[in-house]
N, C-alpha and C positions, 0 to 999 in steps of 0.2 A: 336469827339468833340460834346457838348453837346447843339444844336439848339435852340434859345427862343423859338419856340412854344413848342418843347419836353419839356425844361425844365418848363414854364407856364401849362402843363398837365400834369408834373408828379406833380406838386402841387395842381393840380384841379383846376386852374385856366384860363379862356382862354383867348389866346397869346392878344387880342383884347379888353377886357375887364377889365385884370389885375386890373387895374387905378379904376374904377368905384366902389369903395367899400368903400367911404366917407371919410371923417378929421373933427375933433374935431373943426380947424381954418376957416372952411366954414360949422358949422352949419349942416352936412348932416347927414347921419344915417350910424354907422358903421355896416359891417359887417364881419365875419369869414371867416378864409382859412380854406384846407382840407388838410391833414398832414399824408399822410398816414400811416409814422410809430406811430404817436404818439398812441402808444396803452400800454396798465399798463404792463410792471412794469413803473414807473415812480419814483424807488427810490431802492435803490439794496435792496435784502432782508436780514433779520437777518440774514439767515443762512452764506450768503455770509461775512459778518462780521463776525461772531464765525470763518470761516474759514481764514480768515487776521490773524486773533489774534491768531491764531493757529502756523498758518506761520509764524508768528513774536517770538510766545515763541519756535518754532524750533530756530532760528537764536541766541535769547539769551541761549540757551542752549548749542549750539553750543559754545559760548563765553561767555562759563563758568560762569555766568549772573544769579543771583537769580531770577532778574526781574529788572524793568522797569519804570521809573518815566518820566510819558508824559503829559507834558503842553502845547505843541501849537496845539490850535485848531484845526490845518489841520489836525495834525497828529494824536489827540483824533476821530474825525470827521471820517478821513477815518478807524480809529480799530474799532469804535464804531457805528458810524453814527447817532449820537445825535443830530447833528448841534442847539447846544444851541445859545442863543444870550448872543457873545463874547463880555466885555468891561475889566473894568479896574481888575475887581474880579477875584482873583487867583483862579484858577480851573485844578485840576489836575487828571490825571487815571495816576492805577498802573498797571499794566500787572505782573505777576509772570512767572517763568520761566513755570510754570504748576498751574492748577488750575484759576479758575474764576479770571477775573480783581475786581478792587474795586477804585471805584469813591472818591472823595473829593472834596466838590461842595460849591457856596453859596445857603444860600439858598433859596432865592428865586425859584431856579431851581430843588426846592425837588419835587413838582406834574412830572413836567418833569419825572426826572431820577427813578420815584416811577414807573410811566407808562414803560420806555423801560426797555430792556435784561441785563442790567448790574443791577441786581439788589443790589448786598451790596453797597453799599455808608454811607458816613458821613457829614456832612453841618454845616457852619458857619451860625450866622444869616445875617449877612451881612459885608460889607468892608468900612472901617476897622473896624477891629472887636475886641473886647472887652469880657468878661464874658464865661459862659460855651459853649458848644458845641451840636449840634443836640436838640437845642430850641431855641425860639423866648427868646431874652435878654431885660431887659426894664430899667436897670445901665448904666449911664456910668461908665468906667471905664479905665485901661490902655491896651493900642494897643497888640494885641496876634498876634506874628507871624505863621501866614499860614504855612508855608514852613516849621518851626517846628512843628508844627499841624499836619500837614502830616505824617512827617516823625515817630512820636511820634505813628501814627498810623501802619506803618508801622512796628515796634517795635514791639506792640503787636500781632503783625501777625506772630513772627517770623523773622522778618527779620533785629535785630537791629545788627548782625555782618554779616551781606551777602555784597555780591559782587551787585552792583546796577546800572544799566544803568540810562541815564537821554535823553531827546533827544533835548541837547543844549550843548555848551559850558561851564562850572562852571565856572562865574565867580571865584576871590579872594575872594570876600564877599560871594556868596552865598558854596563857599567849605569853608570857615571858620563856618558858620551857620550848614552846614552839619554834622560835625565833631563834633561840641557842641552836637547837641542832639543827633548822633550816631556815637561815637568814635570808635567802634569796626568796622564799616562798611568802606564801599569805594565806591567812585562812577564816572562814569565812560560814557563819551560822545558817546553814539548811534546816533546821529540825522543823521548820513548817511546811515545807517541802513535803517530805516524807510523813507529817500528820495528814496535810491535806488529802494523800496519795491514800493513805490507813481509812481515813472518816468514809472516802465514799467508795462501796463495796461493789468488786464486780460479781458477773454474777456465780461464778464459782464459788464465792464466798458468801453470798447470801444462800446459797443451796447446802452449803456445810451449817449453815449457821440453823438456817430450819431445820436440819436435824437432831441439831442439840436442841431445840426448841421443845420439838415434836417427844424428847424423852423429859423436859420439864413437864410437857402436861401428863405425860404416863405416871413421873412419879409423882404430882401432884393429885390425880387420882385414884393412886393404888393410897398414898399419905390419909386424903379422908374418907375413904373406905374403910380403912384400919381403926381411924378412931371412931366409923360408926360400929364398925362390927366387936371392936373390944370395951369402947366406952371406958367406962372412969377405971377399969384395971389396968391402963396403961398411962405412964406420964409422956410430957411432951419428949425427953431424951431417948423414949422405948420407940418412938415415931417418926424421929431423926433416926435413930438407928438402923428398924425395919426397913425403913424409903431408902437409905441411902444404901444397903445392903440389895434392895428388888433393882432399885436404879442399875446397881455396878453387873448383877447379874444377868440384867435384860441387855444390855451393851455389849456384855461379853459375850455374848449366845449370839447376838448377834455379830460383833465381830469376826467369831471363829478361829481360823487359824491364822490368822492377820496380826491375835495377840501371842507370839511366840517369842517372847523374851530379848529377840534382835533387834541392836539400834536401829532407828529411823522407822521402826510399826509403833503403831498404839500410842501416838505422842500429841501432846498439848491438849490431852485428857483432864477433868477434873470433875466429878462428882458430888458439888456441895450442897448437902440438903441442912434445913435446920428447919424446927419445927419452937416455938413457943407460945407458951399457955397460960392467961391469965394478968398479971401487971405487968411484966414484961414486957406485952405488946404496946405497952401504952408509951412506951421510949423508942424513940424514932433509931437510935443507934443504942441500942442498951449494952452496957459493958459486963452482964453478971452473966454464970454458966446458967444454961436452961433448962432443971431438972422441975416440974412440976406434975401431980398428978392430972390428968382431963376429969374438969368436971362441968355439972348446969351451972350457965348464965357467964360464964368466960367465953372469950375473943380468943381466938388462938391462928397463930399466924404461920403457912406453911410456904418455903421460900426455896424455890432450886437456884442454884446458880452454876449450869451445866458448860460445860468445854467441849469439842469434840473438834480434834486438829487445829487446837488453838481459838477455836472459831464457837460464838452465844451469844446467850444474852439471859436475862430473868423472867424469874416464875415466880409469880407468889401470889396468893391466895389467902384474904381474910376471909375467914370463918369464925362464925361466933356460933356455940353450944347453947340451944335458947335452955331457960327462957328471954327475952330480951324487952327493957322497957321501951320506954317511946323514943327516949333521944337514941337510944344503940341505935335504933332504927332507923334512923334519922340521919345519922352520922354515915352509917353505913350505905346509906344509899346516897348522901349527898357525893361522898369520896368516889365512888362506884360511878357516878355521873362525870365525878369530873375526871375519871380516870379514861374514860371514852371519849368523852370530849379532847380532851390533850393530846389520844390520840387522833383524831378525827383532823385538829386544827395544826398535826405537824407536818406538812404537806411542804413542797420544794417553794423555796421561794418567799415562804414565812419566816420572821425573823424569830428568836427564838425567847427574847422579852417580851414580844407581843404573844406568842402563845403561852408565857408565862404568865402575862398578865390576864388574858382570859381566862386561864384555869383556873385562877386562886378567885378571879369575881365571882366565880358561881358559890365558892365557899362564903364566901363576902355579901354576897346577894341571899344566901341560908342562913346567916345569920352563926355561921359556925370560927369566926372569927378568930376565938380565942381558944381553937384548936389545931391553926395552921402553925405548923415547924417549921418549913421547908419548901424548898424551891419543885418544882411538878417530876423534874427527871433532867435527865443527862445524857451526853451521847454514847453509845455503846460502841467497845472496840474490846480488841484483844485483852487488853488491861482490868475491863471492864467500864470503871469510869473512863469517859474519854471526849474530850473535847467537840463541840459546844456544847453549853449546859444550858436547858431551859430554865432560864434565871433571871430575873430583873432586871440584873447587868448586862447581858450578853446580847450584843445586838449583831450575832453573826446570823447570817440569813441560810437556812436548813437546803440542802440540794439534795436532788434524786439520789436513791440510793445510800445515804446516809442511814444509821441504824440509833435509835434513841430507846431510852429507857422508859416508863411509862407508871408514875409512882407518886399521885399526887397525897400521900397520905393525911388523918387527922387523925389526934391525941387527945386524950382527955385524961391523964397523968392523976386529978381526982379520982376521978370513977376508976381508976384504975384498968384498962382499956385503950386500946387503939386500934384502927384497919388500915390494913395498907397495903393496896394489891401494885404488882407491877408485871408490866409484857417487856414482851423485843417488840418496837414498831418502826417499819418500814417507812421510809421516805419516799411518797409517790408524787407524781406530778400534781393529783387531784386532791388527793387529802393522805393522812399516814394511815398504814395496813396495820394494826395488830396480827404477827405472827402468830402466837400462842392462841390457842382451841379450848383449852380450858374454860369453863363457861364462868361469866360475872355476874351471875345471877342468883337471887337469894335462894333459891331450891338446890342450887348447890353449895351455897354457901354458908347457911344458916341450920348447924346441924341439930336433929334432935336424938339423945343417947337416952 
């Protein structure tokens, strides 16, 4: 078990001081953690991507597959690692079974795609689009479909009677559209392919991924340092703010000069901390903003949700501000039990309904019944939620290396209260590893101000 002071020094921080390193909400001076691991890489490298793409045109090749029509940004993202800025503009990569991908962009995103590895591409001038191709248009005109744009391009590559993967479902409309501009071809839903390939992590991406880990437990406890050391003068919004403020500073000191404004540094970044206090936590997804003061005898729930190179997973930490009656107590330790257990029982080769079902028995054997919402956790990926979900439903069976969420919570929406801690845990042979160091333990968890 891992001690607050241990764990306060493996983050460079001491057990005593944690607290003293400012908030935005009282005017003081912030200052940096120390993160041991965060050290470069801070984003996989090209070569690591030529070899996805590699892996990937094995599998289409396998299935018989000329190649490959990829439009959702995860899935461009992780063959690529472009992390464009995603909106409404159709933007596609083609993968061939062999040979170089080749992009189909708006264009806005042509300096982008000019600068990274994938260098053939083709660009619209913008959506919806109108007039020639691969120039700035200054006509209006009538609407050019994309999708035939592509495809059209694809033609001239050779490929206008090949066998075609896609990594979605065809609709009726868009396999009638297909059909029009390539009657000779076929196409054909991969997008389990490419999940399959995303769920289990190699290990370059499990070592990105504990980095963003390892700044979840920093900010989670510089978070309850702050609210022991200012108590009820701060609300839960002054604690999201401070934390998410120490987090983005500790990151970038660390990064150095890596964050210098040029595309393809510093990307697939995200910093989400939120902190709430009081009934709020008693809503397993609560829809209202989170401004309350900290005060005795509230639950207050601290929750990172860190990125770094696309690549995490979660943090969160219930605390409760005693005093506390019997049932907090209660609640809180049954959830804490079975938040270990879930991890413990997510191990390769376990189905993911059966570790469902044991997680929720222990709430069901306590007698806490009628304070389960929800399913124990879900798989982690890029997206966040991400396929299989430890769920009653799901009888997909967990493999090495898979990364899952770790969230069995319970609500008591009376009392007005809930806890609900969650990790990143690891898919091992013998049983799941919780990533996260943050300790689950009522001496950390159970604060008094």
């Amino acid at each position: 078990m891992i001690t607050r002071r241990r764990f306060f020094s493996s983050l460079g921080i001491a057990a005593g001081t944690a607290a003293v390193l400012g908030a935005t909400e009282l005017g003081t001076e912030m200052k940096t953690g120390q993160v041991a691991s965060l050290k470069p890489p801070f984003r996989l490298p090209v070569e690591w991507y030529r070899a996805t793409v590699k892996r990937f045109q094995e599998r289409l090749g396998a299935l018989g597959l000329g190649g490959a029509i990829v439009s959702d940004p995860l899935n461009r993202n992780y063959l690529t690692g472009i992390f464009l800025t995603e909106t409404e503009r159709p933007n596609f990569l083609f993968v061939p079974a062999t040979g170089e991908p080749v992009a189909f962009i708006p264009g806005l995103d042509r300096d982008m795609a000019g600068s990274w590895w994938v260098k053939e591409f083709e660009w619209y001038f913008d959506y919806p689009h109108a007039g020639e191709y691969d120039k700035v248009v200054w006509k209006a005109g009538a609407q050019e479909d994309l999708f035939k744009w592509m495809l059209k391009g694809l033609a001239k590559r050779g490929f206008g009677n090949a066998k075609l993967g896609i990594d979605r479902e065809p609709t009726p409309s868009l396999a009638k559209r297909f059909r029009e501009a390539l009657p000779e071809a076929s196409l054909n839903d991969i997008a389990k392919e490419l999940l399959g390939m995303r769920q289990v992590k190699t290990r370059e991406e499990l070592e990105l991924t504990q980095k963003a880990i390892d700044l979840h437990d920093a900010m989670l406890a510089f978070a309850r340092g702050f609210i022991l050391e200012n108590g009820t003068k701060v609300t839960d919004f002054g604690v999201r703010s401070a934390t998410e403020e120490f987090g983005t500073r500790t990151l970038m000191a660390a990064m150095g000069s890596e964050v210098d404004g040029k595309a393809h540094h510093a990307v697939g970044i995200s910093l989400e901390f939120t902190c709430r206090a009081g009934v709020a936590t008693a809503y397993p997804h609560p829809n209202q903003f989170f401004y309350a003061r900290i005060a005795p005898g509230q639950a207050v729930q601290i929750s990172s949700v860190i990125k770094i190179g696309g690549y995490g997973g979660e943090g969160y930490r219930a605390l409760h501000v005693t005093p506390m009656n019997d049932l907090q107590k209660k609640m809180w330790d049954v959830h804490t039990e079975m938040t270990l257990k879930q991890a413990e029982f997510s191990k390769a080769g376990a189905k993911c309904n059966a570790v469902a079902e044991a997680t929720l028995a222990i709430a069901q054997k306590a007698g806490m019944e009628k304070y389960v919402y929800h399913r124990p956790a879900h798989g982690q990926g890029m997206e966040g939620h991400q396929a299989p979900y430890l769920s009653l439903g799901d009888d997909t069976m967990l493999v090495e290396n898979m990364t899952v969420s770790n969230e069995p919570g319970l609500y008591n929406l009376e009392g007005g209260y809930g806890y609900n801690h969650s990790n990143c845990v690891h898919v091992q042979r013998k049983r799941g590893v919780i990533m996260n160091k943050a300790p689950l333990t009522q001496e950390f968890c159970w604060l008094r101000i």
